[in-house]
NUKE-556121 format. One line per field, with one value per residue: residue in three letters; x, y, z of N, C-alpha, C in turn. Coordinates in nm, 2 decimals. Layout:
N
residu (ALA  ...)
n_px (X  ...)
n_py (Y  ...)
n_pz (Z  ...)
ca_px (X  ...)
ca_py (Y  ...)
ca_pz (Z  ...)
c_px (X  ...)
c_py (Y  ...)
c_pz (Z  ...)
This chain:
80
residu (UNK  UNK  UNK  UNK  UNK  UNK  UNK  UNK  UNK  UNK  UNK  UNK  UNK  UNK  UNK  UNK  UNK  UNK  UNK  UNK  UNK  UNK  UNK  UNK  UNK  UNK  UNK  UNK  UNK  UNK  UNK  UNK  UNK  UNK  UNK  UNK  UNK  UNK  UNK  UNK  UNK  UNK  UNK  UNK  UNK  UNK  UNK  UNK  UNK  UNK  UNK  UNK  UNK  UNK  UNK  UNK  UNK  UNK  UNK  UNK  UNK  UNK  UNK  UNK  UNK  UNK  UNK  UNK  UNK  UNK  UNK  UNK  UNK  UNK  UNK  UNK  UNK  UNK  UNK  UNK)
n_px (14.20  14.20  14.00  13.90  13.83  13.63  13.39  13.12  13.16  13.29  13.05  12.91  13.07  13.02  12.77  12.74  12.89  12.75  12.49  12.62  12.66  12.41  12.31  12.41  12.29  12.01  11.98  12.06  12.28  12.43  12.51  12.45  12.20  12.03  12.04  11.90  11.66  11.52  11.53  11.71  11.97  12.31  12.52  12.47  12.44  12.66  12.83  12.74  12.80  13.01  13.06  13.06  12.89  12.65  12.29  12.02  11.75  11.51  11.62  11.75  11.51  11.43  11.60  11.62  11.42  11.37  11.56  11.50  11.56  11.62  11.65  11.82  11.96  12.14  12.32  12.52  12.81  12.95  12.95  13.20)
n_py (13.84  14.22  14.34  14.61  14.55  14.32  14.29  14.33  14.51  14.75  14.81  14.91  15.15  15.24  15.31  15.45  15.70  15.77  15.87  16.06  16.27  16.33  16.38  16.62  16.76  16.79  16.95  16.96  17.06  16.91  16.61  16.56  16.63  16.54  16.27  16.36  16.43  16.20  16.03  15.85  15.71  15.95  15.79  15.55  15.67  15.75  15.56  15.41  15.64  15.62  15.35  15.18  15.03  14.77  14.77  14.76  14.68  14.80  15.05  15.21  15.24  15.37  15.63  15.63  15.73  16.00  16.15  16.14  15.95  15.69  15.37  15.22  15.42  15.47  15.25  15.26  15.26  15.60  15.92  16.07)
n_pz (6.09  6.17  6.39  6.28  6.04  6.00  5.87  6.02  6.17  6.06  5.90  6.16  6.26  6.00  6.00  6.25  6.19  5.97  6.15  6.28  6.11  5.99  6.27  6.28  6.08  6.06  6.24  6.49  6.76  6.94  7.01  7.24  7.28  7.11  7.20  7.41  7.30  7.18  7.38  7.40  7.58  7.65  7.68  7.55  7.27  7.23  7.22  7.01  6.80  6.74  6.66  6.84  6.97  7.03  6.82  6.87  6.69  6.71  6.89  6.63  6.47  6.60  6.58  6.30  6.23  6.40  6.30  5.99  5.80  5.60  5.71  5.61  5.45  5.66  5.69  5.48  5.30  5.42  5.26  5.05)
ca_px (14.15  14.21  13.86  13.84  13.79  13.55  13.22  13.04  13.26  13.27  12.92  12.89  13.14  12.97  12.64  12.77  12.95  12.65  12.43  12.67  12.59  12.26  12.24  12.45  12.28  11.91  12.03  12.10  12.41  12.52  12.48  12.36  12.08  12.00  11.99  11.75  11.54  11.50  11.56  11.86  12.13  12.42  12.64  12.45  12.42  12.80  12.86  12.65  12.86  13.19  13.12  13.10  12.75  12.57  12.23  11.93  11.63  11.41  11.66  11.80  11.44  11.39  11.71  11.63  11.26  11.38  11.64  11.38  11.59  11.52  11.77  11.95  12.10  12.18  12.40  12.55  12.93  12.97  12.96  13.31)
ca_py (13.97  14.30  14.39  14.76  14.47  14.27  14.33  14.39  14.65  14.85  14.83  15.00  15.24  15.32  15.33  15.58  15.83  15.86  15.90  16.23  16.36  16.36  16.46  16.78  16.80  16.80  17.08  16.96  17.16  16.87  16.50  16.55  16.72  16.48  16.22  16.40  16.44  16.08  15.97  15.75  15.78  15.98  15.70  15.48  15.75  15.78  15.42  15.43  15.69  15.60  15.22  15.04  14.92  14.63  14.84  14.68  14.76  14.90  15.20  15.19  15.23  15.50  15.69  15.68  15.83  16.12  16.17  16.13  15.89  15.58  15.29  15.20  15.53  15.44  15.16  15.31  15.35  15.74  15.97  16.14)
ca_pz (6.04  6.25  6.45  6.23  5.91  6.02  5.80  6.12  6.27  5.93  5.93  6.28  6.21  5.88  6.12  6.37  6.10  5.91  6.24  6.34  6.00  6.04  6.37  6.26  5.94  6.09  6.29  6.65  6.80  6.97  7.04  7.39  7.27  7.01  7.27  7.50  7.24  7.14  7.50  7.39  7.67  7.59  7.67  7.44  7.13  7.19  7.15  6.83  6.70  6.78  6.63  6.90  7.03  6.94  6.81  6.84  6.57  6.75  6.83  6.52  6.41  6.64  6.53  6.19  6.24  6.45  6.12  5.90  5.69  5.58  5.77  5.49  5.43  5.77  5.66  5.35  5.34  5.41  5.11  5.10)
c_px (14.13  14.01  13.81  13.78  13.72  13.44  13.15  13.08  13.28  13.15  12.87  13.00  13.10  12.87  12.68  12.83  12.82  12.51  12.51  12.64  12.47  12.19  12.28  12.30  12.09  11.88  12.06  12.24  12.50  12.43  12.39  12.18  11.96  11.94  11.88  11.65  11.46  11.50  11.60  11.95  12.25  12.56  12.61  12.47  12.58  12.87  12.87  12.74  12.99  13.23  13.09  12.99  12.70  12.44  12.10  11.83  11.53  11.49  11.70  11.67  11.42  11.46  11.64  11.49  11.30  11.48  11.59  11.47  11.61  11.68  11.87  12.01  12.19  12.34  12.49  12.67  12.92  13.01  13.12  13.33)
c_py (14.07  14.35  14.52  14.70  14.38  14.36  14.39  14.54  14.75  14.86  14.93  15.11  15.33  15.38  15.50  15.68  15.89  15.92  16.03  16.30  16.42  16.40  16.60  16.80  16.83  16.92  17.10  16.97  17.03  16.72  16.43  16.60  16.61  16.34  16.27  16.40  16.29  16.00  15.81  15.82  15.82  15.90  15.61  15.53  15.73  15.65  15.37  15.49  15.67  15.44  15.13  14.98  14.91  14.79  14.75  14.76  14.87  15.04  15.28  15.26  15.38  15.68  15.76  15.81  15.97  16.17  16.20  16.10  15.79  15.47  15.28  15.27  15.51  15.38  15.16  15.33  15.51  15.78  16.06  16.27)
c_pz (6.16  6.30  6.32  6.05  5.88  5.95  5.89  6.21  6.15  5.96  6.05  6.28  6.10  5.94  6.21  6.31  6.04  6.01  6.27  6.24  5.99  6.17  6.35  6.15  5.93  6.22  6.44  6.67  6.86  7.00  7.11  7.35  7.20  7.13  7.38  7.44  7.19  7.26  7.50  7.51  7.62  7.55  7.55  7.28  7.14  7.14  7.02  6.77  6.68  6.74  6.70  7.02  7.02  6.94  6.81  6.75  6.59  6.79  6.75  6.46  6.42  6.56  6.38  6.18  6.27  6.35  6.02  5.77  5.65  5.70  5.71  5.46  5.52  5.73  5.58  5.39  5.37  5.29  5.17  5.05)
C-alpha cells in the first residue's frame, strides 16, 4: 500500500488541511504568526500542516484550544 494510503498518513494529511483552515479561518494572515502565537515552531506547525509529523497530544491539544475547536473536528476528513 502506497505511503499517501495508509490510514495513518490520511489521517495526518486530514490533520494538517483542516489545521490551515482554521488557522486562516480564525483570522491569522499567516502560519508564522499562528506559530508565534502558540509558540509551536514554524518548522513544526509546517510539518503538521503539510502531513508529515508524528503529533503528539499535548500539541495537538494545544492547537486545538488556540482554534477553539474541539480535536475531533481536527481529525475529520476535510469538508469540500
Amino acid at each position: 500500500m502506497p505511503e499517501q494510503e495508509k490510514p495513518d498518513a490520511v489521517l495526518l494529511v486530514n490533520l494538517g488541511k483542516n489545521i490551515a483552515y482554521f488557522i486562516h479561518r480564525r483570522g491569522y494572515k499567516t502560519f508564522e504568526e499562528f506559530a508565534w502565537a502558540t509558540d509551536i515552531s514554524k518548522t513544526t506547525l509546517s510539518r503538521i500542516i503539510r502531513g508529515k509529523g508524528d503529533l503528539r497530544i499535548s500539541k495537538l491539544t494545544k492547537i486545538a484550544k488556540a482554534l477553539n475547536v474541539k480535536i475531533d473536528r481536527l481529525i475529520q476528513p476535510p469538508k469540500k
